[in-house]
TIFI-801667 format. One record per atom (N, C-alpha, C): residue number from 1; y negated, z, x; residue in three letters. Coordinates in nm, 3 decimals. Each point is the difference from the previous one (the first is absolute). Layout:
! TIFI-801667
<drenvo:NUM&north:Y&up:Z&east:X&kolti:ALA>;
...
END
This chain:
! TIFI-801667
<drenvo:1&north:-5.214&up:2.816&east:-9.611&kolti:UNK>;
<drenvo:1&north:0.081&up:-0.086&east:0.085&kolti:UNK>;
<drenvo:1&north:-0.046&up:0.013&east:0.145&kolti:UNK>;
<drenvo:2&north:0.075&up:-0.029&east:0.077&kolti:UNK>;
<drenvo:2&north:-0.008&up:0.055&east:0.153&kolti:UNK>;
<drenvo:2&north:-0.023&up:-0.125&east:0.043&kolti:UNK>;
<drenvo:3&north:-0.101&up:-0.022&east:0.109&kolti:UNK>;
<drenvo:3&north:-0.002&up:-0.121&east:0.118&kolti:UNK>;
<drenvo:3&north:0.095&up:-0.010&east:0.085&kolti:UNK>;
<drenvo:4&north:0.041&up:-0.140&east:0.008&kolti:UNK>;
<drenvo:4&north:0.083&up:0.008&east:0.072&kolti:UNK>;
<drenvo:4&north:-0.084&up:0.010&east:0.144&kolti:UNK>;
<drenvo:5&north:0.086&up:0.108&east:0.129&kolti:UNK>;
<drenvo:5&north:-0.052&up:0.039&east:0.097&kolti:UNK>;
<drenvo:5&north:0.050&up:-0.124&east:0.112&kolti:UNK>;
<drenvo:6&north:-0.109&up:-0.066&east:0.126&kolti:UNK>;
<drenvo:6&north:-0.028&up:-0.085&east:0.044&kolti:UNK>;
<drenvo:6&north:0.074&up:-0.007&east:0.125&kolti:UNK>;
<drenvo:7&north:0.098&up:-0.007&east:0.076&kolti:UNK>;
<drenvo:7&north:0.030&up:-0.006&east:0.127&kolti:UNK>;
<drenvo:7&north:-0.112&up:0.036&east:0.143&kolti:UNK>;
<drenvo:8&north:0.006&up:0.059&east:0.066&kolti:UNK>;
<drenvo:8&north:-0.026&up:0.036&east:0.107&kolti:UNK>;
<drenvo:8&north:-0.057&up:-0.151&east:0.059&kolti:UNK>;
<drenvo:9&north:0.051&up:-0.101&east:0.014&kolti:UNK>;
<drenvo:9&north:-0.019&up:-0.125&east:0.040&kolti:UNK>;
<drenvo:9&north:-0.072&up:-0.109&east:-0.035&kolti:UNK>;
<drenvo:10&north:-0.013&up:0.075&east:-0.187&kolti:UNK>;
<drenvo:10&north:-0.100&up:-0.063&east:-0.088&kolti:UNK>;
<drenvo:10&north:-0.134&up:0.056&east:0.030&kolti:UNK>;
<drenvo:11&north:-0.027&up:0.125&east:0.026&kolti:UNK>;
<drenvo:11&north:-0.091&up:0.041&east:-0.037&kolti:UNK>;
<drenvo:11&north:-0.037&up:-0.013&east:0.168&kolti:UNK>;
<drenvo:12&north:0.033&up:-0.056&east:0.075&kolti:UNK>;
<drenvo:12&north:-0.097&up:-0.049&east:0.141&kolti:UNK>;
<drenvo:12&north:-0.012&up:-0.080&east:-0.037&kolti:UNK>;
<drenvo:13&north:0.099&up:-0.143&east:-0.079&kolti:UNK>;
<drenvo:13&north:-0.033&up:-0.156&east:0.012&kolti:UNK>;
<drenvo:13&north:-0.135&up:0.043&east:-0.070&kolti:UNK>;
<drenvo:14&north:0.007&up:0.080&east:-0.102&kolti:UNK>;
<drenvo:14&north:-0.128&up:-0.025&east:-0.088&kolti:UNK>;
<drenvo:14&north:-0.156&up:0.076&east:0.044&kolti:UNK>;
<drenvo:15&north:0.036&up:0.090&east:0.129&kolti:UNK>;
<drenvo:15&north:-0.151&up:0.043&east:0.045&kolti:UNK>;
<drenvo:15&north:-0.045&up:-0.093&east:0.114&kolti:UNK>;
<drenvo:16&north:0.166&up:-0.057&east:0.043&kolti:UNK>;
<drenvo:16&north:-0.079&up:-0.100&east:0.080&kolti:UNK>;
<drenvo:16&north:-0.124&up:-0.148&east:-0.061&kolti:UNK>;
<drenvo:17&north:0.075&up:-0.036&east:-0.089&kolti:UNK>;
<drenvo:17&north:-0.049&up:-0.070&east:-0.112&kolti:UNK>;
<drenvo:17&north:-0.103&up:0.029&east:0.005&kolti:UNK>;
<drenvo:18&north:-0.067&up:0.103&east:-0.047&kolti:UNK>;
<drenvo:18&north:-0.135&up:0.047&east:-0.074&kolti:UNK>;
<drenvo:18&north:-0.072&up:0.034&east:0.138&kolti:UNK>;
<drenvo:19&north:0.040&up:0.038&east:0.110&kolti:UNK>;
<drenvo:19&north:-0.066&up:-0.029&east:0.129&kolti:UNK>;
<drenvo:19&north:-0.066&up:-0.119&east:0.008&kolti:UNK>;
<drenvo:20&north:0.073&up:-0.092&east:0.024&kolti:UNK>;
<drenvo:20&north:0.007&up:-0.129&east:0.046&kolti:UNK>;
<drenvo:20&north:-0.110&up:-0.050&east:-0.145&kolti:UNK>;
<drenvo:21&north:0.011&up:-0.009&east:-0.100&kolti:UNK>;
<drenvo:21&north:-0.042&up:-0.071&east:-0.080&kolti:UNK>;
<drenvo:21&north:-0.122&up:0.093&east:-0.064&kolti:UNK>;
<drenvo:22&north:-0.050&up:0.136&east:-0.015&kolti:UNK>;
<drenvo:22&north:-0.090&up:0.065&east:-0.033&kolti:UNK>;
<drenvo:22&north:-0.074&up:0.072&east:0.116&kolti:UNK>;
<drenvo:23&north:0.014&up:0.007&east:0.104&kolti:UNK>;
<drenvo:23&north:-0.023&up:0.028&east:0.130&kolti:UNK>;
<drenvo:23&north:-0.019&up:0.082&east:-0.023&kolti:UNK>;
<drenvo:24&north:0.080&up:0.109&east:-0.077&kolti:UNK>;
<drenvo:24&north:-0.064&up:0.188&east:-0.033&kolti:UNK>;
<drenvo:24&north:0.011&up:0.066&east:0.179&kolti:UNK>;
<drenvo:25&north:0.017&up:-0.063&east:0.106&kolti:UNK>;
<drenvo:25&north:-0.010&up:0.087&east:0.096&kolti:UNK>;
<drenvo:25&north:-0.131&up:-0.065&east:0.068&kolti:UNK>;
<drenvo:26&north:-0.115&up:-0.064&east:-0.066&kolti:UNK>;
<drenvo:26&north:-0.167&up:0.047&east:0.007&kolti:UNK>;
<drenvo:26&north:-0.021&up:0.100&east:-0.042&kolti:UNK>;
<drenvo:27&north:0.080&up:0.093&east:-0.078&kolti:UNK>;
<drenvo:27&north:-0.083&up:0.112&east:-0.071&kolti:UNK>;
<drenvo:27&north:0.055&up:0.101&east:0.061&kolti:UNK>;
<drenvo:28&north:-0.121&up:0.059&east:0.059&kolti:UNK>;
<drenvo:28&north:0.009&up:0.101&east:0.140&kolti:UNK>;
<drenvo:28&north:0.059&up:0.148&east:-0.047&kolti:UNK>;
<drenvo:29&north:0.003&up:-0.009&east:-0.163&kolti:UNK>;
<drenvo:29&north:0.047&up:0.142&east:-0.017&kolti:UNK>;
<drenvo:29&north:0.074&up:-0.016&east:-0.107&kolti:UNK>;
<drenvo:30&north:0.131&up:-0.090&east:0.033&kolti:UNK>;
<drenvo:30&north:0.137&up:-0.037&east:-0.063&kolti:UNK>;
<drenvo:30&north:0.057&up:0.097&east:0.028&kolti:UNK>;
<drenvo:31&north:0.066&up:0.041&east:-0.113&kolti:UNK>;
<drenvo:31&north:0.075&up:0.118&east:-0.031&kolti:UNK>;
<drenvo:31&north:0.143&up:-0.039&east:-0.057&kolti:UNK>;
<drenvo:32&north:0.093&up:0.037&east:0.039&kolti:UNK>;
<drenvo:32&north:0.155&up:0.012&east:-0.028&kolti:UNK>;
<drenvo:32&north:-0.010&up:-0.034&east:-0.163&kolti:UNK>;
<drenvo:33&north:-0.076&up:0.108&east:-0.080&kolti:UNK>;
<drenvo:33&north:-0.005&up:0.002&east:-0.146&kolti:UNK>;
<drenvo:33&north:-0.059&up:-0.140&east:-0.079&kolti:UNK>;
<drenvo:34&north:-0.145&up:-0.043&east:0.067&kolti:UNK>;
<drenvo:34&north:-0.022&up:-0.110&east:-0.012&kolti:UNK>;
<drenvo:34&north:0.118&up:-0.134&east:0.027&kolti:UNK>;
<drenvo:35&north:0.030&up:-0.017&east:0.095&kolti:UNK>;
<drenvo:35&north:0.135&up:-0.085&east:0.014&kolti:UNK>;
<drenvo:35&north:0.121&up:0.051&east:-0.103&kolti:UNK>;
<drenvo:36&north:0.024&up:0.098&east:0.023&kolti:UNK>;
<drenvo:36&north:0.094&up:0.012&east:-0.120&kolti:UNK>;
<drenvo:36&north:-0.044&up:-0.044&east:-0.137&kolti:UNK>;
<drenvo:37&north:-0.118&up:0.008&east:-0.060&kolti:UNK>;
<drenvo:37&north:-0.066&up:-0.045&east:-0.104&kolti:UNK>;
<drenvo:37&north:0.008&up:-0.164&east:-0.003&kolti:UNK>;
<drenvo:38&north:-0.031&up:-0.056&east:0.091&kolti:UNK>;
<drenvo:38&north:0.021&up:-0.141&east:0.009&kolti:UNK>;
<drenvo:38&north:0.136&up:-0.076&east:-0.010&kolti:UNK>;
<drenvo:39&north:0.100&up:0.093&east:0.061&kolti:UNK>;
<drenvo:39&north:0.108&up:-0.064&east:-0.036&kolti:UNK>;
<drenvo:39&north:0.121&up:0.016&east:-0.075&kolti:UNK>;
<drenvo:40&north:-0.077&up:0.172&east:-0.066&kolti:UNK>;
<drenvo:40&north:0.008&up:0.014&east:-0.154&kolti:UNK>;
<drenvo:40&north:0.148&up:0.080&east:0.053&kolti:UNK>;
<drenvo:41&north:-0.011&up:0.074&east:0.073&kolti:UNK>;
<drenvo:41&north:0.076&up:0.149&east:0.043&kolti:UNK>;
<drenvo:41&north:-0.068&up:0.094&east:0.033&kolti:UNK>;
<drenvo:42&north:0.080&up:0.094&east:0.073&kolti:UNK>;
<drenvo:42&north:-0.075&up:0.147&east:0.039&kolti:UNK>;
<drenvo:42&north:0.005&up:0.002&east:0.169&kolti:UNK>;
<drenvo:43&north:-0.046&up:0.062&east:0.011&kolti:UNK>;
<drenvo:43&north:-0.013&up:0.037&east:0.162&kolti:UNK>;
<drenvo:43&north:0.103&up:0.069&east:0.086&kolti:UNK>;
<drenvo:44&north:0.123&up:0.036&east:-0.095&kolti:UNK>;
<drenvo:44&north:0.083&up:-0.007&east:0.062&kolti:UNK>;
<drenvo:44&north:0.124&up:-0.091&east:0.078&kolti:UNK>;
<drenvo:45&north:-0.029&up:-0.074&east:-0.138&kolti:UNK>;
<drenvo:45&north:0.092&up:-0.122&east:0.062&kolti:UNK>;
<drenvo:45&north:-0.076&up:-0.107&east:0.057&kolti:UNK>;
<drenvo:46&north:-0.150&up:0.060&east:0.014&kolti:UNK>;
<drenvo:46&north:-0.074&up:-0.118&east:0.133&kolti:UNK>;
<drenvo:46&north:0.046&up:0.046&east:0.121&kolti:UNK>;
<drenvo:47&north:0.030&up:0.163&east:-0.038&kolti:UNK>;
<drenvo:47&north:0.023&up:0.083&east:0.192&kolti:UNK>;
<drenvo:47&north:0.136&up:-0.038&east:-0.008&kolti:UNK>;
<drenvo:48&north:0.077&up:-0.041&east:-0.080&kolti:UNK>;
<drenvo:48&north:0.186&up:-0.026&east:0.084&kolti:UNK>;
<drenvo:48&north:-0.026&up:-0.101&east:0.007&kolti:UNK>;
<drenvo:49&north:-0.067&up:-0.129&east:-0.066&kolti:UNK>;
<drenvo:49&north:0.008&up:-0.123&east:0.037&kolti:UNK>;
<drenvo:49&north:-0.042&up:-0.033&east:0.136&kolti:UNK>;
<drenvo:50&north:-0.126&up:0.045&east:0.070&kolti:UNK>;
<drenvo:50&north:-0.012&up:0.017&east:0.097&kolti:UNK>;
<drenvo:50&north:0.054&up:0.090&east:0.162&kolti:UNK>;
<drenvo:51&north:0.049&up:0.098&east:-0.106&kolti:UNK>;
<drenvo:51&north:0.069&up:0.086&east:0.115&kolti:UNK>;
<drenvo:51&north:0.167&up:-0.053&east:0.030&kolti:UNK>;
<drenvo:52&north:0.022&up:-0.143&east:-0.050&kolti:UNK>;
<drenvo:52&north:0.165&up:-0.051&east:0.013&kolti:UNK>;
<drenvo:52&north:-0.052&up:-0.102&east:0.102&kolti:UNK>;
<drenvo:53&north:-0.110&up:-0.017&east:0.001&kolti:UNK>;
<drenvo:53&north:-0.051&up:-0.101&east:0.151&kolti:UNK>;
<drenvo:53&north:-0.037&up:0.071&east:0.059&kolti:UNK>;
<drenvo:54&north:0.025&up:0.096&east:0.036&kolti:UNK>;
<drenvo:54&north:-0.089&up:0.100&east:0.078&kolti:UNK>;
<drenvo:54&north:-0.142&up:0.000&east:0.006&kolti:UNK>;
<drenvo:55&north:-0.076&up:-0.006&east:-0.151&kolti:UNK>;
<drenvo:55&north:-0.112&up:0.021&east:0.040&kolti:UNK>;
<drenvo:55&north:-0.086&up:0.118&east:-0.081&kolti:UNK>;
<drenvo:56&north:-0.132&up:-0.024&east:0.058&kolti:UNK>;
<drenvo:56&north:-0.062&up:0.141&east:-0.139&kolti:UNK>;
<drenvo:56&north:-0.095&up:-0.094&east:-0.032&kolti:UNK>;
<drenvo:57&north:-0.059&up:0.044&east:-0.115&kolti:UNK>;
<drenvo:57&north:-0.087&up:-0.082&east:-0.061&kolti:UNK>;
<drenvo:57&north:-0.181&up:-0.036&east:0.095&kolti:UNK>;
<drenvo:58&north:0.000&up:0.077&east:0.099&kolti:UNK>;
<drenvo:58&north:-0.125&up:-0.049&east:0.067&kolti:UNK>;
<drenvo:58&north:0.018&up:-0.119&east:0.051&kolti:UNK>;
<drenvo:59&north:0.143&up:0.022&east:0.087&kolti:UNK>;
<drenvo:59&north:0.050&up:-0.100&east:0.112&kolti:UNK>;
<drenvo:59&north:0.040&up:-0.175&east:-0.065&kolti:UNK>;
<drenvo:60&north:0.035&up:0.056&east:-0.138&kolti:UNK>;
<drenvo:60&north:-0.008&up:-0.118&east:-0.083&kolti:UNK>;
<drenvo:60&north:-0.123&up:-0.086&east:-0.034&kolti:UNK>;
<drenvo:61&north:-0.080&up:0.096&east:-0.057&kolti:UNK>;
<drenvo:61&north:-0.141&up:-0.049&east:-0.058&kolti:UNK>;
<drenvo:61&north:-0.063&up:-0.065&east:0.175&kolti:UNK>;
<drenvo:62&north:-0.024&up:0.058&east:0.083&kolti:UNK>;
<drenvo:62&north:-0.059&up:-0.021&east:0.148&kolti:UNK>;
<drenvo:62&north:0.034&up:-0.131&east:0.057&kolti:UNK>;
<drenvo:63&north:0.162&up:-0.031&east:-0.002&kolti:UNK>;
<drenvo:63&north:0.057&up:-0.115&east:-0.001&kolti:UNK>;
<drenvo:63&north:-0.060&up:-0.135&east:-0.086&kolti:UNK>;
<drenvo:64&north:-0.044&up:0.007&east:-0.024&kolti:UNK>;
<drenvo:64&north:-0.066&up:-0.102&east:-0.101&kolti:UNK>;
<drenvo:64&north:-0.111&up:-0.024&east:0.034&kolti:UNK>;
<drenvo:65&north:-0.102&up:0.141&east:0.025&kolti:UNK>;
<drenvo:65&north:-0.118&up:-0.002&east:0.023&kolti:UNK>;
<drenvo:65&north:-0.015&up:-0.078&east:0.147&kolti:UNK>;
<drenvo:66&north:0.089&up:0.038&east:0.086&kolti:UNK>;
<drenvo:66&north:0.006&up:-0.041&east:0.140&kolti:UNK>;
<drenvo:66&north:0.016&up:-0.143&east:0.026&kolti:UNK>;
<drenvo:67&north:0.097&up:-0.063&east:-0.092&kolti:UNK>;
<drenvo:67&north:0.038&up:-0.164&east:0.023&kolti:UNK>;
<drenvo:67&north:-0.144&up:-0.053&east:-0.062&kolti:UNK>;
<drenvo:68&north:-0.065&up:0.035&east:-0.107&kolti:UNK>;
<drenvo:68&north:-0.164&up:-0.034&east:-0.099&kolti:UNK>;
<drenvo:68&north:-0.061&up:0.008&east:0.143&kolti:UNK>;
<drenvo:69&north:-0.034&up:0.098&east:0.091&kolti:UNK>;
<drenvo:69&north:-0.084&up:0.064&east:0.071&kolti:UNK>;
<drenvo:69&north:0.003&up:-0.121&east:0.122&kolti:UNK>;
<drenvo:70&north:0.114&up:-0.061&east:0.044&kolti:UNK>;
<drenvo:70&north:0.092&up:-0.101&east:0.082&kolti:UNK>;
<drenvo:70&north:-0.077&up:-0.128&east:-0.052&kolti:UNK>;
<drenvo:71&north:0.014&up:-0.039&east:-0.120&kolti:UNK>;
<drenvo:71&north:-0.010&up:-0.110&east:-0.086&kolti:UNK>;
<drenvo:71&north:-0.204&up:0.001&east:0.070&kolti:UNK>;
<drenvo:72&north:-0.019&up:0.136&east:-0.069&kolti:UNK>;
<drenvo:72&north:-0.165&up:-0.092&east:-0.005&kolti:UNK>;
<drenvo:72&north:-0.065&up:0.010&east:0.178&kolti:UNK>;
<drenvo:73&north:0.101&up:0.077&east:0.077&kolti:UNK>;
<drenvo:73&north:-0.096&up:0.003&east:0.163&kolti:UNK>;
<drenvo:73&north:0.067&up:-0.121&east:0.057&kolti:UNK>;
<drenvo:74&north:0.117&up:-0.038&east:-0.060&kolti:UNK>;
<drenvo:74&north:0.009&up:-0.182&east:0.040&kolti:UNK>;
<drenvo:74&north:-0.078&up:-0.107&east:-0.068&kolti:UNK>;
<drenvo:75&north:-0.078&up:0.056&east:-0.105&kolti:UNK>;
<drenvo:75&north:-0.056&up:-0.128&east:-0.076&kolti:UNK>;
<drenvo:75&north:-0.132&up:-0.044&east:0.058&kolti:UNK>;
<drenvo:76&north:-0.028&up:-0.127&east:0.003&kolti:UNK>;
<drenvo:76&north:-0.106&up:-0.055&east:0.056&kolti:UNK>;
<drenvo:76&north:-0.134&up:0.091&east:-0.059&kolti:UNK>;
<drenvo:77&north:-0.007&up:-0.028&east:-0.144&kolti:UNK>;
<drenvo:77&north:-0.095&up:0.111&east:-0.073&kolti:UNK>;
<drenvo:77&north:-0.033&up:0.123&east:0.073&kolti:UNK>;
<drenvo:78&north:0.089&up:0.091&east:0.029&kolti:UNK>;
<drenvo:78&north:-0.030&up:0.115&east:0.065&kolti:UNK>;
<drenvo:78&north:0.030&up:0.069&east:0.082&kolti:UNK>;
<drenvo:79&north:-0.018&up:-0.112&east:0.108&kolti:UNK>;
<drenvo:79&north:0.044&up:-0.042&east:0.146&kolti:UNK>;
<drenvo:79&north:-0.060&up:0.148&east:0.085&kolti:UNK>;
<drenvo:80&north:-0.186&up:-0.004&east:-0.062&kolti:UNK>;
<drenvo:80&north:-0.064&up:0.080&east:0.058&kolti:UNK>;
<drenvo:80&north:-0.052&up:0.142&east:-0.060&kolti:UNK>;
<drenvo:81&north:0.080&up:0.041&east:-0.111&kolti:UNK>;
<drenvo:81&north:0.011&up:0.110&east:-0.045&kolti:UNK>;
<drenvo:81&north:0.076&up:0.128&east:0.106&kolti:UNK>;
<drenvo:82&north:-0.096&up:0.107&east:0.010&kolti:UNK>;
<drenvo:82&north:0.051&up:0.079&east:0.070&kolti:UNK>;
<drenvo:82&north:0.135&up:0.082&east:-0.065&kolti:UNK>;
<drenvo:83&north:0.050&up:0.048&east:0.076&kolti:UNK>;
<drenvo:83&north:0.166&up:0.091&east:-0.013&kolti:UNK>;
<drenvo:83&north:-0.053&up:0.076&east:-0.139&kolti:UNK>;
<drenvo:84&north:-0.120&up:0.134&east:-0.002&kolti:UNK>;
<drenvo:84&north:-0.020&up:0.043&east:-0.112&kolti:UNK>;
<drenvo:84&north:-0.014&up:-0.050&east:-0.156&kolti:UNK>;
<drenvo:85&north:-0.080&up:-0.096&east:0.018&kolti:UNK>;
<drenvo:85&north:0.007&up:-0.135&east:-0.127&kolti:UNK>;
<drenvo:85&north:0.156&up:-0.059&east:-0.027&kolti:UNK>;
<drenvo:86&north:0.097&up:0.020&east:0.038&kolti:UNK>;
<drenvo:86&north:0.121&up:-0.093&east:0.018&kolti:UNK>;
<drenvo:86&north:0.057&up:0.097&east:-0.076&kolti:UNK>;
<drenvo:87&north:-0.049&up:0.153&east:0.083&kolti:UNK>;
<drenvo:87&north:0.155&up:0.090&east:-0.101&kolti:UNK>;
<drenvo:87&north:-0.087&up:0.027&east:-0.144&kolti:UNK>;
<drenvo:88&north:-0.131&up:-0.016&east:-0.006&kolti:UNK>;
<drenvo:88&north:-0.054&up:0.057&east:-0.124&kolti:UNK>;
<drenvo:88&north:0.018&up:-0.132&east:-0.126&kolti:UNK>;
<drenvo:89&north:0.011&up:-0.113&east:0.015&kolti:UNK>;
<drenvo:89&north:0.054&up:-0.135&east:-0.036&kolti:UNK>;
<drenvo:89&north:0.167&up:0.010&east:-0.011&kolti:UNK>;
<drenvo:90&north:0.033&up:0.048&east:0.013&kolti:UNK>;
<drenvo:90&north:0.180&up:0.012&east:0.048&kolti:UNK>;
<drenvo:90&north:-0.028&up:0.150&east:-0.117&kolti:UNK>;
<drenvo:91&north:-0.005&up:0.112&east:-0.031&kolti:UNK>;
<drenvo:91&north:0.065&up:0.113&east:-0.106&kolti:UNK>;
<drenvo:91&north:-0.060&up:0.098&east:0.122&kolti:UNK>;
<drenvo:92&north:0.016&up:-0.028&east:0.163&kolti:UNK>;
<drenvo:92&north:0.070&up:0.132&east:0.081&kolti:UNK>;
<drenvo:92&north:-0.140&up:0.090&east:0.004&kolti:UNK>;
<drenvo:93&north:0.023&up:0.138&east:0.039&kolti:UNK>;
<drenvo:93&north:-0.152&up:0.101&east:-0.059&kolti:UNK>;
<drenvo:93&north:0.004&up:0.007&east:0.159&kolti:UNK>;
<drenvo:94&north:0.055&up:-0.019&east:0.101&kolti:UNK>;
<drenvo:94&north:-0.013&up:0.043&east:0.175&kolti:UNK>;
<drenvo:94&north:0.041&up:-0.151&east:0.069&kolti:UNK>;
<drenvo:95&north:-0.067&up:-0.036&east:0.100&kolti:UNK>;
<drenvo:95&north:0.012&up:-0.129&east:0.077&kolti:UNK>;
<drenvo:95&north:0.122&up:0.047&east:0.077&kolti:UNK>;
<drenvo:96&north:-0.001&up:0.140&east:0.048&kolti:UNK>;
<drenvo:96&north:0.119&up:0.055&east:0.065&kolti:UNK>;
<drenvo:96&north:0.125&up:-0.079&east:-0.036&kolti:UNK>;
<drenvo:97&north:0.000&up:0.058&east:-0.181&kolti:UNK>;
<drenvo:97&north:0.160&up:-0.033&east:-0.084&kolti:UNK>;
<drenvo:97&north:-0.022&up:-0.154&east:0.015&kolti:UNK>;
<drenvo:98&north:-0.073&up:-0.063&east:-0.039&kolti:UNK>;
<drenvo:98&north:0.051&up:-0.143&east:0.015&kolti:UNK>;
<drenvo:98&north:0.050&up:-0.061&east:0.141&kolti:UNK>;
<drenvo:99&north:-0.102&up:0.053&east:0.114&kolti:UNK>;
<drenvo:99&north:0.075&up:-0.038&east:0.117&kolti:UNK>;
<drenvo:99&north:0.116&up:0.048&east:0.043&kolti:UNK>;
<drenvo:100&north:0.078&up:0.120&east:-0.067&kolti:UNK>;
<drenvo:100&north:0.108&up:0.070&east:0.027&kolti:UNK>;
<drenvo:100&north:0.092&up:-0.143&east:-0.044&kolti:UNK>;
<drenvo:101&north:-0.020&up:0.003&east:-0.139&kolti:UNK>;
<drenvo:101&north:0.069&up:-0.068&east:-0.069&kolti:UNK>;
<drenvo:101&north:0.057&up:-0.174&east:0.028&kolti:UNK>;
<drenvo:102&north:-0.157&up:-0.057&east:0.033&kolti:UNK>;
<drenvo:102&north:0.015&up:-0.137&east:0.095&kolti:UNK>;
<drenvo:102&north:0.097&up:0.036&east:0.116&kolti:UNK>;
<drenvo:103&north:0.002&up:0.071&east:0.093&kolti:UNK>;
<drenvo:103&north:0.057&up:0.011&east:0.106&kolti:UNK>;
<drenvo:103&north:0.187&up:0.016&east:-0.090&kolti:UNK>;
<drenvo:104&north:0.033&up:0.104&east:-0.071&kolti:UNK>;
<drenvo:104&north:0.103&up:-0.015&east:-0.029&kolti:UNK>;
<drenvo:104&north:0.039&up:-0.133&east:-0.038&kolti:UNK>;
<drenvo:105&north:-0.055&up:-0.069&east:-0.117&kolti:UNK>;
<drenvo:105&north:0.062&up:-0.144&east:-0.054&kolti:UNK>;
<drenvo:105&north:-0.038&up:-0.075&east:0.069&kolti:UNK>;
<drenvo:106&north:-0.037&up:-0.039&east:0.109&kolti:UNK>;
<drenvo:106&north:-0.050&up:-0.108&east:0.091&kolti:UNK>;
<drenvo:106&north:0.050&up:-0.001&east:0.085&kolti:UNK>;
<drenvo:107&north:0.013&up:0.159&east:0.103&kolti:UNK>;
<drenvo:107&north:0.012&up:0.014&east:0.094&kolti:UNK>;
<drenvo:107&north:-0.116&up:-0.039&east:0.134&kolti:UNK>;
<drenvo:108&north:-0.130&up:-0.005&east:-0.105&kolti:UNK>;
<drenvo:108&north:-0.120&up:-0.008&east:0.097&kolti:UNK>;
<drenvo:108&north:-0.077&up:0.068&east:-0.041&kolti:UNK>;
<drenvo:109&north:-0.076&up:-0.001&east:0.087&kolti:UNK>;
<drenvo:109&north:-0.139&up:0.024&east:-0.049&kolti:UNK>;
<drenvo:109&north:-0.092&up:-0.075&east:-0.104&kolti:UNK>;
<drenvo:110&north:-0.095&up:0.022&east:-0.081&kolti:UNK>;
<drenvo:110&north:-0.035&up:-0.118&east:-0.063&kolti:UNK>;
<drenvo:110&north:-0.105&up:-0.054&east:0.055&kolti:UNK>;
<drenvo:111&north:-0.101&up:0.120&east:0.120&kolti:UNK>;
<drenvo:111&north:-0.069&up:-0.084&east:0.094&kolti:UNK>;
<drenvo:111&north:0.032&up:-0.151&east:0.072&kolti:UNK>;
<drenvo:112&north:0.165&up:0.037&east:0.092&kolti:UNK>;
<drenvo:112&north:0.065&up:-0.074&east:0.077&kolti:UNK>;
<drenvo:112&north:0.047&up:-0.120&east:-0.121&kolti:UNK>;
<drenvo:113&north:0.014&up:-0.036&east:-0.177&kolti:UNK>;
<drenvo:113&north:0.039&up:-0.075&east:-0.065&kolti:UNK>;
<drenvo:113&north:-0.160&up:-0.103&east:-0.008&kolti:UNK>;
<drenvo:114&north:-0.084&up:0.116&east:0.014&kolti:UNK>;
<drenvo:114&north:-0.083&up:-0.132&east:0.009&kolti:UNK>;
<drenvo:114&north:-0.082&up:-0.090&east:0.070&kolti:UNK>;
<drenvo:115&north:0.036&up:0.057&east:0.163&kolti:UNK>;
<drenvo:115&north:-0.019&up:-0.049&east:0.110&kolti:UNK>;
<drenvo:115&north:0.115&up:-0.105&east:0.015&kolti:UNK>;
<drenvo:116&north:0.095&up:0.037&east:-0.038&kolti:UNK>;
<drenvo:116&north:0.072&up:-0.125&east:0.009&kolti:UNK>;
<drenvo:116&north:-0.007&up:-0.144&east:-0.089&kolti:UNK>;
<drenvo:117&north:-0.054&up:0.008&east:-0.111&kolti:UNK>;
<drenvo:117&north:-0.051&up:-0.070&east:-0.114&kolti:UNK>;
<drenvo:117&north:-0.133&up:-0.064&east:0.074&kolti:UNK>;
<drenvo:118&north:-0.088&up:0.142&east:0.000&kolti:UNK>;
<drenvo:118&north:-0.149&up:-0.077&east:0.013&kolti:UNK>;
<drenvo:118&north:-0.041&up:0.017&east:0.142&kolti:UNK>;
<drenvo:119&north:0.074&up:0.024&east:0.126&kolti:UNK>;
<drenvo:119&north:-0.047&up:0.023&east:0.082&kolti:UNK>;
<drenvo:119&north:-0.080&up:0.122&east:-0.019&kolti:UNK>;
<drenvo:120&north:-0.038&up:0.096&east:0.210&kolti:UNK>;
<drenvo:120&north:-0.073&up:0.069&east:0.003&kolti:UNK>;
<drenvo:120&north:-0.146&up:0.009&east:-0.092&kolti:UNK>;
END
């Protein structure tokens, strides 16, 4: 008997899901196949599910990591954690990609997010 095959729309609601609720984008060497394993498809229909939002699967996984990365350099806790500690706490393997990434979904810097929070 054949599975029934999942919509394009399902199978984001459901990696978003498992983002959000298993935080698989801490794990710095998440793989398409692994996610597909989790939400119990193949890696192809992780790449059209993503490629109908225009995205690829880094820019997806990164996205996540970046708002986490947001979350803890605003938190009182780890106010004074340097940039490198933030992306290695966050999934990201380069402080580069996470600040790329802050700057896209923010539209700041995440230096300038927390000078405005915590002051110079």
């Amino acid at each position: 008997m054949r599975r029934k095959r999942h919509s394009d729309d399902e199978i984001y609601a459901r990696m978003q899901l498992l983002m959000q609720e298993k935080k698989l984008f801490l794990h710095k060497d998440l793989t398409r196949d692994e996610m597909a394993r989790e939400v119990m498809t193949n890696r192809t229909y992780i790449s059209r599910a993503l490629q109908g939002r225009g995205l690829n699967f880094a820019q997806f996984v990164n996205s996540f990591r970046a708002q986490y990365a947001i979350e803890l350099m605003l938190s009182e806790d780890h106010r004074d954690l340097p940039p490198a500690d933030i992306a290695e706490l966050s999934g990201f393997s380069h402080v580069a990609t996470m600040n790329r990434y802050i700057k896209k979904s923010a539209g700041t810097t995440a230096c300038a997010m927390r000078e405005k929070v915590f002051g110079p």
